[in-house]
LOLORO-920299 format. One line per 2 residues: number of its first residue (from 1); for each residue x, y, z of C-alpha. Coordinates in Angstrom, 2 decimals. Example, Ala and Ser with C-alpha at 12.3 -4.5 7.8 and 13.67 -1.06 7.14 Angstrom:
! residues 2
1) 12.30,-4.50,7.80  13.67,-1.06,7.14
***
This chain:
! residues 97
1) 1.15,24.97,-4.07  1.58,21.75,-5.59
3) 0.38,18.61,-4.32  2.52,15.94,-2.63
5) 1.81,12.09,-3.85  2.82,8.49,-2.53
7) 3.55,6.13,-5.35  3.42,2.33,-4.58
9) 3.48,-0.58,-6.24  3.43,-3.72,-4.08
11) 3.28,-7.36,-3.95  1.13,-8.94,-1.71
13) 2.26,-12.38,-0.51  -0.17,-13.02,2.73
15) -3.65,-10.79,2.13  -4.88,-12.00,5.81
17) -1.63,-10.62,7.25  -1.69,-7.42,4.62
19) -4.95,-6.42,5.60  -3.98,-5.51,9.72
21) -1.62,-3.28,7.77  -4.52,-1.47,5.89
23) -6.34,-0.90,9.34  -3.10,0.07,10.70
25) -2.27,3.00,8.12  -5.93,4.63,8.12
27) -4.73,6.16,11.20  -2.11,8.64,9.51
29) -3.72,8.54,6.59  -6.54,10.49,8.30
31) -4.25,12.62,10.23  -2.14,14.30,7.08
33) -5.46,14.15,4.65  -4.19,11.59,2.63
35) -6.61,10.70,-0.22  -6.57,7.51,-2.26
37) -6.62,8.07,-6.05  -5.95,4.52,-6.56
39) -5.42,1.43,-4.20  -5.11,-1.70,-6.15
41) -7.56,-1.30,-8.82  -7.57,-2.51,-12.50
43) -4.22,-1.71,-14.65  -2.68,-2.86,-17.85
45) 1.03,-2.64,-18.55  2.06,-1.49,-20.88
47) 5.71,-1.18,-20.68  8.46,-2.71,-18.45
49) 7.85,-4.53,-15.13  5.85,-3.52,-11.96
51) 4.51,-5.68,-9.03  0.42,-6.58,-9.52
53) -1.22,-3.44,-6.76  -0.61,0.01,-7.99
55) -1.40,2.55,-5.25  -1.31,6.78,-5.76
57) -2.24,8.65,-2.44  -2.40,12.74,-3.01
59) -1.75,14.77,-0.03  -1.80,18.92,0.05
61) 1.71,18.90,-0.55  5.19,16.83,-0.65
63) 5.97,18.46,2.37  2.92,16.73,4.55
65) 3.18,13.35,2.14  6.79,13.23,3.93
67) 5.81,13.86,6.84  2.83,11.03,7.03
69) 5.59,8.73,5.93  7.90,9.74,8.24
71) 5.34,9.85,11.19  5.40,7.43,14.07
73) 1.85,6.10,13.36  3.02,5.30,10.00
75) 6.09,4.03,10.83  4.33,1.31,13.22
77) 1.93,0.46,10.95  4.36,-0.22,8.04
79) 6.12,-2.66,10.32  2.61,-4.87,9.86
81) 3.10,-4.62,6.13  6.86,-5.50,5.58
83) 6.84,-9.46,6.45  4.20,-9.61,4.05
85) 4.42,-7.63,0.94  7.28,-6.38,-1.59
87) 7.33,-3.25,-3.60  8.80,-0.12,-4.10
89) 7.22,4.05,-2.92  8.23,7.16,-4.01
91) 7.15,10.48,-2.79  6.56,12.91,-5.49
93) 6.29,16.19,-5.99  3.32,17.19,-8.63
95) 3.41,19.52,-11.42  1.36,22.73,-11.31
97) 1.47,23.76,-15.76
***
């Protein structure tokens, strides 16, 4: 079965305020397995545009990386990240070749 994988890539505008949000999130990130691959580490770009934190979170599959997103828990703690940070997240599917 192929994985399931959150793709983020955010802007941070208030750290202090971001941070309450990555408390918040370890929550159902515990709950559906999620595991960090990456989570704001060193990139280059190479081509077009893309806000400065790259995150990739790998769950078993796309069907439990929808339902994390879609949970309460992280539904509350996404409201603590909103006011504070811009970005974009897509939940993908990933290939098994």
């Amino acid at each position: 079965m192929a994985k399931g994988y959150w793709v983020g890539n955010v802007e941070v505008e208030n750290l202090d305020e971001y941070k309450k949000y990555i408390a918040a999130n370890a929550v159902p990130f515990q709950k559906y397995g999620a595991r960090f691959l990456t989570r704001g580490g060193k990139h280059e770009l190479r081509e077009g545009q893309m806000n400065s934190r790259i995150v990739v979170i790998e769950f078993k599959d796309f069907e439990t990386a929808r339902a994390c997103y879609d949970s309460p828990e992280y539904q509350a703690a996404m409201q603590l990240r909103l006011p504070h940070s811009t970005g974009n997240l897509a939940i993908v599917e990933g290939w098994e070749g």
